[in-house]
C-alpha positions in Angstrom: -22.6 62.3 20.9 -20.5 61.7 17.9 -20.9 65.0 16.2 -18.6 67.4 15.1 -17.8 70.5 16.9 -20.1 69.5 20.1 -19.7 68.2 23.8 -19.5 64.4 24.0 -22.1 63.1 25.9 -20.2 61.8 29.0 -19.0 65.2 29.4 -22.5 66.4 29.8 -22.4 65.3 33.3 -18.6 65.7 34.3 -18.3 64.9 37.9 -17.8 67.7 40.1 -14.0 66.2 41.5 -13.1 67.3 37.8 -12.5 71.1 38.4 -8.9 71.6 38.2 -8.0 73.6 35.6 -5.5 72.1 32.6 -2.6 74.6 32.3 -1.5 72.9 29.6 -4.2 73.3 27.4 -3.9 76.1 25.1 -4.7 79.5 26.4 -7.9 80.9 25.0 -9.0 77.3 23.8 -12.5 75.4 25.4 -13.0 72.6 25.5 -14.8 69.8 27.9 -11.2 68.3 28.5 -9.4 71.3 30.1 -11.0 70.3 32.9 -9.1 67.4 35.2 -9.2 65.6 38.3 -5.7 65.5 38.7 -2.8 67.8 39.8 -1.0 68.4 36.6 1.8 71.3 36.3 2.6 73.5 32.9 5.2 71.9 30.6 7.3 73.7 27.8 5.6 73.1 24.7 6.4 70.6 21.9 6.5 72.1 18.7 3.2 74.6 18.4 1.1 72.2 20.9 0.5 72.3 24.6 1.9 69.5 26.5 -0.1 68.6 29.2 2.2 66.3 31.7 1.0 63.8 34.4 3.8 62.6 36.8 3.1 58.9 37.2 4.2 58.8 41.0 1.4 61.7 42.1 -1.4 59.0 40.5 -0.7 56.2 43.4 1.0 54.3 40.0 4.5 52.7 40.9 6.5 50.6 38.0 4.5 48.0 37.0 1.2 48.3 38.4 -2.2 49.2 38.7 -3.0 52.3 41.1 -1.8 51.3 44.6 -0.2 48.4 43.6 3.6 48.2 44.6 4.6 45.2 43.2 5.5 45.3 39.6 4.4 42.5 37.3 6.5 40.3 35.1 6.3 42.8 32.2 7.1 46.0 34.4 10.3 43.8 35.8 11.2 43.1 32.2 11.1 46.9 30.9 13.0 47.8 33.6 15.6 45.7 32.3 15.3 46.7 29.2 15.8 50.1 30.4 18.6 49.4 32.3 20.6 48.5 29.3 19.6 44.7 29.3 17.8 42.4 26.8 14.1 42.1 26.4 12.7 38.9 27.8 11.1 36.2 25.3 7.9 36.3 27.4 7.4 39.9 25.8 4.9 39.8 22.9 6.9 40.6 19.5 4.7 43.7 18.4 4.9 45.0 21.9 8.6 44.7 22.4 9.0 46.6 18.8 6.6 49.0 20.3 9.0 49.3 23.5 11.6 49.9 21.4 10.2 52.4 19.3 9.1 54.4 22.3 12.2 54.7 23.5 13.2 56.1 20.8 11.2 58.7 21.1 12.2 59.6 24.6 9.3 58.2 26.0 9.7 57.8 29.6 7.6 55.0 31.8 7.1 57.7 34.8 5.6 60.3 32.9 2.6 60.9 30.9 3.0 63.7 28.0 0.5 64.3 26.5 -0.3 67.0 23.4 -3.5 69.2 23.2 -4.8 70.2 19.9 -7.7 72.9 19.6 -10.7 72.0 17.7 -10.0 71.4 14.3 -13.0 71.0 11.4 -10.8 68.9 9.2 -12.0 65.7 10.1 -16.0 66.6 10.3 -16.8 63.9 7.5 -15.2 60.8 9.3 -16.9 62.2 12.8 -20.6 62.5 10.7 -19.9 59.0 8.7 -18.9 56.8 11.8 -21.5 58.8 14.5 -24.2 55.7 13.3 -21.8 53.1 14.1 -19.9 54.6 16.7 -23.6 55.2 18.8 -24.9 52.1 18.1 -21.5 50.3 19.3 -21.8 52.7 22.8 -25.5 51.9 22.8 -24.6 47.7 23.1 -22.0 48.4 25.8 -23.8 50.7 28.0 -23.8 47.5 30.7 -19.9 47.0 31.1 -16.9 49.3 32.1 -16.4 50.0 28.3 -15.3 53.4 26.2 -15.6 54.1 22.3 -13.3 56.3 20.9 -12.7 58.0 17.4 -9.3 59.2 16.2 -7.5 60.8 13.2 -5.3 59.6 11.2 -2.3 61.0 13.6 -3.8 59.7 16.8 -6.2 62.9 17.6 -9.0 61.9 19.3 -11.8 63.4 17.7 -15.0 62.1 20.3 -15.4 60.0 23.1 -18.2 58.1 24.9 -18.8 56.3 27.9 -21.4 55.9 30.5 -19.4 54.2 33.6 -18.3 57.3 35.9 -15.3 55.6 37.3 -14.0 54.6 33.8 -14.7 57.9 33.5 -12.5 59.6 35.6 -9.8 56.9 35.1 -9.5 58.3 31.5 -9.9 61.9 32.5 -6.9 61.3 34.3 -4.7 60.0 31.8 -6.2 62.6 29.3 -8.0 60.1 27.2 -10.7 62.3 25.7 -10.7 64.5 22.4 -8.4 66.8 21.8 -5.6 65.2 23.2 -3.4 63.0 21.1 -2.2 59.3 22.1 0.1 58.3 19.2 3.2 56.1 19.3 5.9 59.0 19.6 3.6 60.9 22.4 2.5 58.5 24.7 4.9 55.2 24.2 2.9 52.0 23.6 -0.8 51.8 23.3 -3.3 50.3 20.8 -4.1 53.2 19.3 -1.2 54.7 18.6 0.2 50.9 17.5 -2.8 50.6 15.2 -2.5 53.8 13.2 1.1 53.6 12.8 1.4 50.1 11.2 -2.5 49.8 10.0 -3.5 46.6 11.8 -5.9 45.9 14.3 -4.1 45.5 17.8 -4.7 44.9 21.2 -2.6 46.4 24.2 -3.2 45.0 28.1 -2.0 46.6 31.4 1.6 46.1 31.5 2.2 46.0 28.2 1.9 49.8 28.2 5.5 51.6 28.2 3.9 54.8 30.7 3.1 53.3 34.0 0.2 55.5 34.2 -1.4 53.4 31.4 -0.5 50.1 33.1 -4.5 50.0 35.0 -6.0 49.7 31.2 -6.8 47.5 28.5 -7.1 49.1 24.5 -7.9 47.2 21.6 -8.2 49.8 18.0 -8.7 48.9 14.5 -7.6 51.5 11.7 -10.4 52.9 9.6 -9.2 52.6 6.0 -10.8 53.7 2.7 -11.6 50.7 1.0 -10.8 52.7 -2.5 -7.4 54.6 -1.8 -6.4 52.1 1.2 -5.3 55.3 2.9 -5.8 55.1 6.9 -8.3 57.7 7.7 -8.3 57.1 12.0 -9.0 54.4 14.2 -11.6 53.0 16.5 -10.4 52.3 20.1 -11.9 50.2 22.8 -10.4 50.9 26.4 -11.5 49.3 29.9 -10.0 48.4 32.8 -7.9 45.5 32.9 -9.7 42.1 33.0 -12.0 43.4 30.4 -12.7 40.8 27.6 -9.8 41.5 25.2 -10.9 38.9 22.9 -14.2 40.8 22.3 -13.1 44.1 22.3 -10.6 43.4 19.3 -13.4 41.7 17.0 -15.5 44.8 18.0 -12.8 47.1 16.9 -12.1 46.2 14.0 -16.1 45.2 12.8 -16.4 48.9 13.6 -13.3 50.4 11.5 -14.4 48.2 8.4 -17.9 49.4 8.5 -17.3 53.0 8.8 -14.6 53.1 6.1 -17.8 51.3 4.2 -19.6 54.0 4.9 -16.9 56.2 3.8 -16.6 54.3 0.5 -20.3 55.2 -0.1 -19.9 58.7 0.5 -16.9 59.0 -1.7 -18.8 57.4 -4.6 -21.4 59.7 -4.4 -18.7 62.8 -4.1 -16.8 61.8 -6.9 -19.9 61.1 -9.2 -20.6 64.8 -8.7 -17.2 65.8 -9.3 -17.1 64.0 -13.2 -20.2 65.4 -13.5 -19.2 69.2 -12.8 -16.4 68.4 -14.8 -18.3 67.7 -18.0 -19.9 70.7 -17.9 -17.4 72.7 -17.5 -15.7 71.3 -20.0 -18.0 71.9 -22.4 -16.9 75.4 -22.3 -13.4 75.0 -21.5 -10.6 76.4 -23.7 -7.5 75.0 -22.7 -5.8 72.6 -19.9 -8.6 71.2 -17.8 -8.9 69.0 -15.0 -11.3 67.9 -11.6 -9.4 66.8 -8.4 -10.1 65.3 -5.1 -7.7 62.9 -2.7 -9.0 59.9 -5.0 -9.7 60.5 -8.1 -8.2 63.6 -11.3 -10.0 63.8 -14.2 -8.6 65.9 -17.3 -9.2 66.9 -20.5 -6.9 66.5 -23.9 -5.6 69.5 -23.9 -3.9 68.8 -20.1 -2.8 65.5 -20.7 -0.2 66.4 -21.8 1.2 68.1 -19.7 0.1 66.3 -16.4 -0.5 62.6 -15.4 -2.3 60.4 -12.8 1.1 60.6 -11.0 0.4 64.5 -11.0 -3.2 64.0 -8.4 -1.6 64.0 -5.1 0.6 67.1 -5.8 -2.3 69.1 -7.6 -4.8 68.3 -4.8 -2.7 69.4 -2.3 -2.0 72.6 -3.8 -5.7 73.2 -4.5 -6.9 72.7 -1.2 -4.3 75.1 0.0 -5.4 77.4 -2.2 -9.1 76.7 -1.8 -8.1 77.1 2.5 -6.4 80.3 2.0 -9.2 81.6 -0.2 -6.7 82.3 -3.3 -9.2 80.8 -5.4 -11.7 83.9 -4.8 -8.3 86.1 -5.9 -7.9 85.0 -9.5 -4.9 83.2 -11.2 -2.0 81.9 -9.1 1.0 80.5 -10.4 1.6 76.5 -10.1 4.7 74.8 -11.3 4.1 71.2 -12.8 7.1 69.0 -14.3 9.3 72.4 -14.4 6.8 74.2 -16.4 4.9 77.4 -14.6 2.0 78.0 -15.6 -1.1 80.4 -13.7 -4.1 78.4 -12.7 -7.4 79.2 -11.9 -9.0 77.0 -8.8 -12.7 76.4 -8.1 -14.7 74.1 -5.3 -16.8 71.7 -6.5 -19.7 70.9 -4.1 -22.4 68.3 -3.7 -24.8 68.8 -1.4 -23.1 71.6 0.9 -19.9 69.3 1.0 -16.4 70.1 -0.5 -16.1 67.0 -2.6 -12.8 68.6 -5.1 -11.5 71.3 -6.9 -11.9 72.0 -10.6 -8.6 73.6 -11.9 -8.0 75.4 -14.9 -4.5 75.9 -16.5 -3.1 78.7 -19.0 0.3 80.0 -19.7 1.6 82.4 -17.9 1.2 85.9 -19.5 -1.3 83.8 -22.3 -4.3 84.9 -23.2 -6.7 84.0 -25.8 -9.8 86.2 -24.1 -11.5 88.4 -27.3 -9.6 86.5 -29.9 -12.4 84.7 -32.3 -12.4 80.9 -32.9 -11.6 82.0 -36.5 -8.5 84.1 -35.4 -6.8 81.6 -33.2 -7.4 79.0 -35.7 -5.3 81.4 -38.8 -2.5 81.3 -36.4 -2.2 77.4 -36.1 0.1 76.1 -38.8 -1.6 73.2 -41.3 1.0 70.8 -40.6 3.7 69.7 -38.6 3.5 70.3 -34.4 2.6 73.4 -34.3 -0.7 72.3 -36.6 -2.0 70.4 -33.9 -4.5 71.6 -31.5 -3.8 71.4 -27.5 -6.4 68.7 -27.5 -5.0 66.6 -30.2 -1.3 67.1 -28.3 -2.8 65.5 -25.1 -4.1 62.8 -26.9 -1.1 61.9 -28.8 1.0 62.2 -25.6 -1.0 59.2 -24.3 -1.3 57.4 -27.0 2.9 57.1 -26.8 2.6 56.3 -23.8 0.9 52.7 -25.4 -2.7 53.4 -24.1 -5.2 52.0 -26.6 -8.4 54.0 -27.8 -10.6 53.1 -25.3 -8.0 53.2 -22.2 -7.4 57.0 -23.8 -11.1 57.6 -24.1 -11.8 56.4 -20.7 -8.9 58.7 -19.2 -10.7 62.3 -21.1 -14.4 61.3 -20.5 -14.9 61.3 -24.5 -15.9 58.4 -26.8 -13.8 55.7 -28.3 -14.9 57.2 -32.0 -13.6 60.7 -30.6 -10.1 59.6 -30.1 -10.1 57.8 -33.2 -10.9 61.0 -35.3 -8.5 63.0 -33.4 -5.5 60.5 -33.9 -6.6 60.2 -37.8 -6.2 63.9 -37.5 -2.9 63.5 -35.8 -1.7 61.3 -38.6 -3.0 63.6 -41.3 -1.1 66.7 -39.9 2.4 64.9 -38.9 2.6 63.0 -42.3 2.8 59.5 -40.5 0.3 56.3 -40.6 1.0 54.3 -37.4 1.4 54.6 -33.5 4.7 53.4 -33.6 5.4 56.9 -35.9 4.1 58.5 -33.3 5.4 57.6 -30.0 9.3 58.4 -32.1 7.8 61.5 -33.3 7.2 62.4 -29.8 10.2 60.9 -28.5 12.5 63.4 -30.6 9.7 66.2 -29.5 10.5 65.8 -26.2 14.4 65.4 -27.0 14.5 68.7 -28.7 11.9 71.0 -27.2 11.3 69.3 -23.7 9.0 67.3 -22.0 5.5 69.3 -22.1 5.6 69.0 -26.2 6.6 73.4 -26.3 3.3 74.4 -24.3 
C-alpha cells in the first residue's frame, strides 16, 4: 500500500462484479483500475489522454441525488437554475458557487462523468515513498468506518488509494476514483480535490455540492501538501465517504496529514540539498570556468558564473537540466543553452545521494572556447595587467555582485568562499581597474554593460 509502481491494497481483492473492461483506458497500459463495474462506452480523447466517460442516468443518479433518489435537493434545484441562465441562490456556499462557475467554464456537464486516464508515471515516486508512513498509518485508524485515503499530484493525478469497506469500494470504482485517473477542477467540475490543488487551501465538498450528479452520493474533504521551503504545492490528501460521513473530522484529518508529509518532505530536501553543496565543492575545486549546482530549491555558483547568471536564473536552468538529464543528453557531451541572450555549451551531470536524483551540476563554457592543454602559465600571459580584460572570470563574478550592493559576507555566502576571499578578490579588483571604492565600481560596471552588454564581454 502506498508504494510506488505497485497494486494498492484494496485492489488486491477487487470484487468479482468488477470485470468489465475500461475502453477508455489507454491501449496497452495495466493497471488495477481498467477494470470497472460499470457500463462505460469509448470517448474521443482529450489531448493525448484517454477519456473514460460515465453517463450519469445509466448509474440510477438523477439531478440532485443520491443513487435512486428522484427528488433533487435544494442544491441540485439551485444549479439547475443556474444552468438555465438564472442566478445562483444565496444558500450556495461562496467557494462552491465559484467552483460552479468555474466548471462551467470548462464545459463540465452535471450528467456526465469525464474522466482522464494517465499511465503510470515515476515522476512523483518521492512524494508516494515520503507520505506512505503517514498515509498507512491514517488508513490504519480508519479501518472501522466507510472511509478512503487518497494521494494526488500536484495536477489532480491520483497516485494511490486505500480503503477497506467493499461497498465504498465499488462506489468509487464506479466514479473512477482510484490512481491513474485524474479528478481536477477542469475534468470533473467541483470536488475537494480538485478545489484544494487549484487554490491551495484545505476544503471540504458534500453531496450536492458536487457539479457531476454522479458525485452527488459522496462527501471529500483534501488538504494540499506544500513544501514548507519553496511553498510550492506538491499534491493533496483526500478523504472521501459517503454522505453523512463526519465532515468536520475528515477536514482536520486532511490537512494534519498534508502538513506532516510536506514535513517529511522538508526533511528529505534538507538532506538532498546538503549533498548537493557538498558535490558542488568538490567539484569546484577543479573547476575552470562558470560553475553552478541546481535542484527545484536551491542554485549554487561559483565567481566565475555570477556573472553571468542570477538566483532569478534557477527555475529556467533546472528545467533545462532535467530535460537534458531525462533525454540522456548529459551522457552525449556539450549542448548549447542560451541564458540572458548569451549562448553558451554546457556540460550537465546528476548529482545523487543515496540512489536519489537530488540536482544537476552544470558546467558552462563559450561556445567554440576551449582552454583544454593550454598551461596555467599560458592562459595567464594572455590576460592583460589592467583594465577589464585584466580581471579573471572569478574576479568579474564577484564584482558583478558586489554592484549589485551585496556586502562581503552576503557575496561570500552566495559562492560558498570566505568573507576574507572576497575581500582579496575585490582589493584585486581595485588594483587592476585603477579605482578605491564600490561606488567606482558599480559605475565602472554600469558603462561595461552600456558599451559591451550585459554578461561584462564573456
Amino acid at each position: 500500500m502506498f508504494s510506488a509502481g505497485t497494486k494498492p491494497r484494496d485492489a488486491q481483492d477487487t470484487p468479482a462484479c468488477c470485470l468489465l473492461p475500461c475502453p477508455g483506458a489507454p491501449s496497452g497500459v495495466s493497471s488495477p483500475w481498467s477494470r470497472l463495474a460499470l457500463p462505460i462506452r469509448a470517448s474521443p480523447t482529450r489531448a493525448t489522454n484517454k477519456l473514460v466517460p460515465v453517463d450519469c442516468r445509466e448509474m440510477g443518479v438523477e439531478v440532485g441525488g443520491e443513487t435512486g433518489n428522484t427528488e433533487p435537493g435544494v442544491l441540485r434545484v439551485a444549479l439547475q437554475e443556474y444552468l438555465s441562465g438564472g442566478v445562483l441562490e444565496p444558500g450556495v456556499r461562496p467557494e462552491v458557487a465559484s467552483s460552479w462557475r468555474r466548471s462551467l467554464t470548462s464545459d463540465v456537464s452535471p450528467d456526465r462523468l469525464e474522466v482522464p486516464y494517465f499511465a503510470e508515471s515515476h515522476d512523483d515516486d518521492r512524494l508516494v515513498r515520503t507520505a506512505r508512513p503517514v498515509l498507512e498509518q491514517m488508513a490504519e485508524d480508519l479501518t472501522s468506518v466507510s472511509m478512503s485515503v487518497l494521494l494526488s499530484d500536484p495536477n489532480g493525478r491520483i497516485l494511490d488509494r486505500s480503503v477497506a469497506d467493499g461497498k465504498l469500494r465499488r462506489q468509487l470504482d464506479s466514479v473512477m476514483l482510484a490512481p491513474g485517473f485524474r479528478y481536477s477542477e477542469d475534468d470533473v467540475g467541483t470536488n475537494a480535490l480538485g478545489i484544494a490543488l487549484l487554490k491551495s487551501t484545505p476544503v471540504i465538498i458534500t453531496g450536492e455540492e458536487h457539479f457531476v450528479d454522479a458525485l452527488t452520493a459522496m462527501v471529500c474533504a483534501a488538504a494540499p501538501i506544500i513544501d514548507p521551503a519553496t511553498e510550492i504545492v506538491l499534491g493533496a490528501v483526500d478523504l472521501t465517504g459517503p454522505t453523512g460521513a463526519s465532515d468536520t473530522l475528515m477536514l482536520a484529518l486532511a490537512r494534519q496529514a498534508a502538513r506532516s508529509i510536506g514535513e517529511r518532505m522538508l526533511d528529505w530536501a534538507t538532506v538532498a540539498d546538503r549533498a548537493l553543496v557538498e558535490y558542488f565543492v568538490r567539484a569546484r575545486r577543479r573547476a575552470r570556468g562558470p560553475i553552478l549546482a541546481v535542484n527545484e530549491r536551491e542554485m549554487i555558483i561559483n565567481a566565475a558564473a555570477a556573472r553571468i547568471i542570477g538566483q532569478s536564473d534557477r527555475g529556467y536552468l533546472w528545467q533545462w537540466a532535467s530535460e537534458a538529464l531525462a533525454t540522456g543528453d548529459s551522457d552525449s557531451g556539450l549542448r548549447d543553452i542560451d541564458i540572458r541572450s548569451l549562448r553558451l555549451a554546457a556540460r550537465c551531470e546528476p548529482v545523487y545521494s543515496g540512489g536519489e536524483l537530488v540536482g544537476a551540476l552544470v558546467r558552462l563554457s563559450q561556445r567554440g572556447h576551449s582552454s583544454a592543454g593550454r598551461t596555467a602559465h599560458e592562459r595567464r600571459s594572455d590576460r592583460a595587467s589592467f583594465g577589464w580584460s585584466s580581471l579573471r572570470e572569478s574576479e568579474l563574478g564577484i564584482a558583478r555582485l558586489v554592484a549589485e550592493g551585496l556586502t562581503n559576507r552576503e557575496v561570500a555566502s552566495r559562492l560558498f568562499i570566505s568573507a576574507h576571499t572576497v575581500d582579496f578578490h575585490l582589493r584585486q579588483i581595485y588594483r587592476k581597474l585603477g579605482i578605491s571604492s564600490r561606488v567606482e565600481l558599480t559605475r565602472r560596471i554600469v558603462d561595461q554593460q552600456h558599451s559591451v552588454g550585459p554578461n561584462l564581454g564573456y
